[in-house]
N, C-alpha and C positions, 0 to 999 in steps of 0.2 A: 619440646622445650629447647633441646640442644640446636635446631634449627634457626628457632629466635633469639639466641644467645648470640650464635655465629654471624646475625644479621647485624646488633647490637654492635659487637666487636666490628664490623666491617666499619658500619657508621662511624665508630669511636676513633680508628683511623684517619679518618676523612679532616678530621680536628686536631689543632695542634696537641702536643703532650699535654702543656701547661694548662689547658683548658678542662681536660680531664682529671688533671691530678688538681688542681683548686676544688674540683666540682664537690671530688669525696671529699675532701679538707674542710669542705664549709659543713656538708652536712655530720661529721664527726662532729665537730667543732658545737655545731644546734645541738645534736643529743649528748653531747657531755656536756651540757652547760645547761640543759634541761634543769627548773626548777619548779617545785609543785607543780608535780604532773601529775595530773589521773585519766584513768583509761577503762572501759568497759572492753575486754579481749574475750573473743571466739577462739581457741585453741583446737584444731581439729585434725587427727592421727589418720591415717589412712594408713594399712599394710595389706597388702594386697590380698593372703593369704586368708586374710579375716575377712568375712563377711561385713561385719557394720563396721564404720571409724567409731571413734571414741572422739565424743567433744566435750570440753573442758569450757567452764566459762568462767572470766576471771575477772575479778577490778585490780588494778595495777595502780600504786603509789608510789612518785619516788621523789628524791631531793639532788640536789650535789652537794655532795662534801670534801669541801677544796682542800681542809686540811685530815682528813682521813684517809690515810695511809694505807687501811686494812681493805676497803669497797670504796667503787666508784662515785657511792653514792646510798642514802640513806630509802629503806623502801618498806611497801608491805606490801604482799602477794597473797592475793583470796581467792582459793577455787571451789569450785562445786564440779562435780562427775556425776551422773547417774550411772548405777551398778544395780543388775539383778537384784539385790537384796534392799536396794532403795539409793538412796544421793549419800555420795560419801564426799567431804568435804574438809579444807584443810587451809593453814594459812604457814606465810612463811615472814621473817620481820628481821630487818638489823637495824640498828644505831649506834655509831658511837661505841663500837667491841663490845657488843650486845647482841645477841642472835638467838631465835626463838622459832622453832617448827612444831605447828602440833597439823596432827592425824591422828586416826583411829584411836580417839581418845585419849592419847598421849601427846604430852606438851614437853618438847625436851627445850633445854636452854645453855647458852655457851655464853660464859665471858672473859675476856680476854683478863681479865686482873685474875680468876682463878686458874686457871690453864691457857697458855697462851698456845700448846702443839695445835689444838685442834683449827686455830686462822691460820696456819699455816708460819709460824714462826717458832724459833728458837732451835735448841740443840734437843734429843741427840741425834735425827733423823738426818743425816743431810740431804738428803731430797726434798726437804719442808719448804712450801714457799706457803706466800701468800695467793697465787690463783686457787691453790689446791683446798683453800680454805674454806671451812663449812659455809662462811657469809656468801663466798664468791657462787659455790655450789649448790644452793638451795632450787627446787627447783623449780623450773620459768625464770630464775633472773635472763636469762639470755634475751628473757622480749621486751626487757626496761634500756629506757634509751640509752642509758649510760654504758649499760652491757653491750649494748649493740654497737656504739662507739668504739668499743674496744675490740671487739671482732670486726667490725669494718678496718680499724686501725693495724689490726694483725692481718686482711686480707690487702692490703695496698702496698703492704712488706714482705709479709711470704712469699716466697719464690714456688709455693706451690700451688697458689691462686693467679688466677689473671679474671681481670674484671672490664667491664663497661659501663660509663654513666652517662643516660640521655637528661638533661636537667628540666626539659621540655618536654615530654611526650604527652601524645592521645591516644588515652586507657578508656574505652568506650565514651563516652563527653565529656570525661572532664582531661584536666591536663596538671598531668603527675610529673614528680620526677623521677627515674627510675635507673636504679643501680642494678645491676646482673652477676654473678660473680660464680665461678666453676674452679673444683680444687680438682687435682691430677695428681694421683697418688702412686706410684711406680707404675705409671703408663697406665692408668684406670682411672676413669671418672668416678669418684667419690662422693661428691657432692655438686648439687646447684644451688644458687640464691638466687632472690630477687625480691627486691625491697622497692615499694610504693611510697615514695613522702609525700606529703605536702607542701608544694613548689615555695609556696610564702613562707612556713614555717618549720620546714625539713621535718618535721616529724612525722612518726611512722603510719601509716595508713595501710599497711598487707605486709605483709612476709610470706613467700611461698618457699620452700625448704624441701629439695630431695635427696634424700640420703641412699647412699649407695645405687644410683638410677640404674634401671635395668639389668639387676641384680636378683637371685633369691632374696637376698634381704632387703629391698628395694623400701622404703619408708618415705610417704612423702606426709606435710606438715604443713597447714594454713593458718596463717595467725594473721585475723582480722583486727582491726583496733576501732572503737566507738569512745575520740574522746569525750570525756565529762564537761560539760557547757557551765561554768561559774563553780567551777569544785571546791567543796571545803577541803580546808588546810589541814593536812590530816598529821595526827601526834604521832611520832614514831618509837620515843620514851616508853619504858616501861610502864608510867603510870598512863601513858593513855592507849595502850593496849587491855592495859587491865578494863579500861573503861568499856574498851569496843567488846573484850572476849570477858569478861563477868568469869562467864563456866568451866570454859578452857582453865582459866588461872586457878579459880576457887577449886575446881573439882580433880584436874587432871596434870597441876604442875607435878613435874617426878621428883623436885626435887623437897617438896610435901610429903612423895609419894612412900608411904610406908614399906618396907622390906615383907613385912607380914602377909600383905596384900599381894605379893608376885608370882605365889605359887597358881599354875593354871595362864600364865601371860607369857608371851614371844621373849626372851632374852631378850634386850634390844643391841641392836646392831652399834659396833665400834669401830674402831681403829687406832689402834693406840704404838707404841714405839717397842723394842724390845732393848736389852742392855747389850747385845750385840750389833746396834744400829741397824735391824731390819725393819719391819713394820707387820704386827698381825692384825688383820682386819678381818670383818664378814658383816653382812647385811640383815638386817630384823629377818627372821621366816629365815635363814640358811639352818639347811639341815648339818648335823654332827655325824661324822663319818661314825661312831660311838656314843654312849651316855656320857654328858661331861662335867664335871665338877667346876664349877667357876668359884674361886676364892681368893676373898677380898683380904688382903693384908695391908698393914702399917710397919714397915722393920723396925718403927722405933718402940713398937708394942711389948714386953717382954713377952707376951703367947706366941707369937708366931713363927719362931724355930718348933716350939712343940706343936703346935697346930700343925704344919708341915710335915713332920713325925709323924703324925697319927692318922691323913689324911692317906699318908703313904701306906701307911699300916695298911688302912680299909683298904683304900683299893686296889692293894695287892692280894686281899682274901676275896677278892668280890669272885664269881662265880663266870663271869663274862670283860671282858675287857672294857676300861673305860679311861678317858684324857683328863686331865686336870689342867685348868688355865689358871694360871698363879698370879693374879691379879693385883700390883702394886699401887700406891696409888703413888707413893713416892717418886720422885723423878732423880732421887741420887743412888748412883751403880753403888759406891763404896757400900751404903746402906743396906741394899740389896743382896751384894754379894756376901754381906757380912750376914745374911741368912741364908739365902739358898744362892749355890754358885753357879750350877749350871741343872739343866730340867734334865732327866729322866727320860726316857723312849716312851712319848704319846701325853709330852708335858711341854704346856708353852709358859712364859715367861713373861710379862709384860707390865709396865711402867707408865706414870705416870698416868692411869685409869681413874682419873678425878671427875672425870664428864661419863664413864661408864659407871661408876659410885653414885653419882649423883641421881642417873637417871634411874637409878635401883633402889632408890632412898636409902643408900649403905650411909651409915653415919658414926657407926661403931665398928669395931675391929677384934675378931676376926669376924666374916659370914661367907657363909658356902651359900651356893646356887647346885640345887641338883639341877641339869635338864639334860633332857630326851633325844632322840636322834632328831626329830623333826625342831631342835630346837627352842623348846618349850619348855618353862622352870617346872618340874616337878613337886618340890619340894627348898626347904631353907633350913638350914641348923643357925643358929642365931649366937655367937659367941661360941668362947673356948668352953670346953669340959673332958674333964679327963679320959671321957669314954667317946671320944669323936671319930675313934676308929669304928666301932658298932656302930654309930648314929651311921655313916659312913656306909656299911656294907646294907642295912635295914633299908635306910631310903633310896639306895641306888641299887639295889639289888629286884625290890622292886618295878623298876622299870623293865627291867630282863624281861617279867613275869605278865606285861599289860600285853 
């Protein structure tokens, strides 16, 4: 590939600058201004190391939203995998500071009127943008054209990219146009692209992607597109998700999801800020260096200085070491501080935990989450009681003992 890249580049030469720099301008310009698009996508993983690739198969929707600040663009992402255990399959949706990913039976949901940390705005993170935001994240948005707009956009200005655009070429019979593009990353190739349009309508027809070439970690990525001939106009709205996903909503929304129901289920994965403007995160399935208590507080609760008392209590008698994540859901320090001021040795901190409540069905104050090393809720104490140290050492003690 690094051969027909250098060939590319040579060609690209041969042509005035302004020639190539219109070339990519027009085709950003097609995929950001894409509207009601659909797309049947072949997704296909190759790592070298594995035997079989892993292919993904996907219909891709998307819109433009000229005045949406948050995404490029309004969408819904549907995959299917086959997995030893049979097709596991998943979708992913924004509109409008709306966001909605379900898997493995789990439907989480974000909006931007109830928490706005998680798109990537507000205080107290200062790192917080808007790329870093769950909408922009979700995954596959990278193969909707408007995404792809903006990494073409960021490769034509990176100084750590250099590219080539034939707007003409012959791809076995037919006649594509074809972008090339290679990042250099303290003197290492990184990455290759190379993106297939279609010359009439710049839209995407391949993407080939290698990451890290000729590397142990070497990852290369085919994404085929089969678009949709007369596609219906697809609702991106809440209510016409409920339409398309019935089961998803009825059965698996978390935010439905009962507390009582979690014992035996993955913690699910977070990221939330802390009152000293760090940030704790970790992913569904991360394992806990320890058993850990996760508890859900309100500061404006009057339980939750003694709650905090008592949890201390226990798991100071517990028999094995174990963490406690002090889970706020509030987003004001004064608040906070005016209960607990600073954590403890194997105690984290953290704020405004309105989308980690949510997707736990907390809806009352206080609740403990027992889970396990691997991650996993054990057990739940559900409100204050005077005896929450015992509850405490009982159900976390325990886990020492499986």
């Amino acid at each position: 590939m690094k051969g027909k890249f250098c060939l590319l580049i040579m060609i690209a030469t041969l042509n005035p600058l302004g020639v190539d720099a219109q070339g990519i301008d027009d085709v950003i310009d097609s995929l950001a201004n894409a509207d009601g698009y659909r797309s049947r996508v072949t997704y296909e993983v190759v790592i070298p190391s594995f035997s079989n690739p892993i292919i993904y198969d996907i219909d891709i929707a998307s819109a433009k939203s000229d005045c949406d600040t948050l995404s490029p663009c309004s969408y819904l992402i549907d995959w299917r995998v086959p997995t030893v255990s049979g097709e596991s399959n998943g979708f992913s949706a924004y509109h409008n500071g709306h966001h909605y990913r379900y898997r493995d039976n789990r439907l989480q949901e974000y909006h931007v009127e109830w928490d706005s940390i998680p798109f990537g705005l507000g205080k107290p993170h200062p790192a917080a943008s808007i790329e870093r935001g769950v909408q922009n994240n979700a995954q596959f948005t990278e193969i909707l054209p408007q995404f792809m707009a903006r990494q073409l956009a960021k490769i034509k200005t990176d100084s750590t990219y250099s590219y080539s655009i034939a707007p003409d070429s012959l791809v076995g019979s037919r006649h594509l146009t074809v972008l090339k593009a290679l990042q250099r990353y303290k003197g290492y190739d990184s990455k290759e692209l190379t993106y297939f349009f279609d010359p009439a309508t710049l839209m995407p027809l391949r993407l080939e992607i290698e990451n890290n070439p000729g590397s142990i970690g070497e990852q290369q990525i085919t994404v085929t597109y089969t678009p949709f001939d007369n596609a219906e106009t697809v609702d991106f709205t809440e209510s016409g998700l409920v339409e398309r996903y019935p089961e998803a909503f009825e059965k698996y929304r978390l935010s439905y999801f009962k507390v009582e129901n979690l014992p035996g289920t993955q913690l699910p994965g977070f990221s939330a800020p802390t009152p000293t403007g760090e940030r704790y995160s970790r992913a569904t399935g991360d394992k806990f260096a320890s058993p850990t208590l996760v508890v859900f507080l309100d500061p404006k609760v009057g339980t939750a200085n003694k709650t905090i008392e008592l949890v201390r209590k226990g798991v100071d008698s517990l028999p094995m070491s174990a963490e406690v994540i002090w889970a706020f859901t509030s987003n004001n320090i004064n608040d906070i501080d005016n209960v607990i001021i600073r954590p403890r040795p194997g105690e984290h901190i953290v704020m405004s935990a309105k989308s980690l409540a949510l997707d736990c069905g907390v809806s009352t104050f206080p609740i403990t989450l027992i889970c396990d090393t691997y991650g996993k809720i054990n057990d739940v104490i559900i409100g204050f009681n005077k005896n929450m140290d015992s509850d405490v050492i009982q159900k976390t003690a325990i886990i020492g003992k499986l």
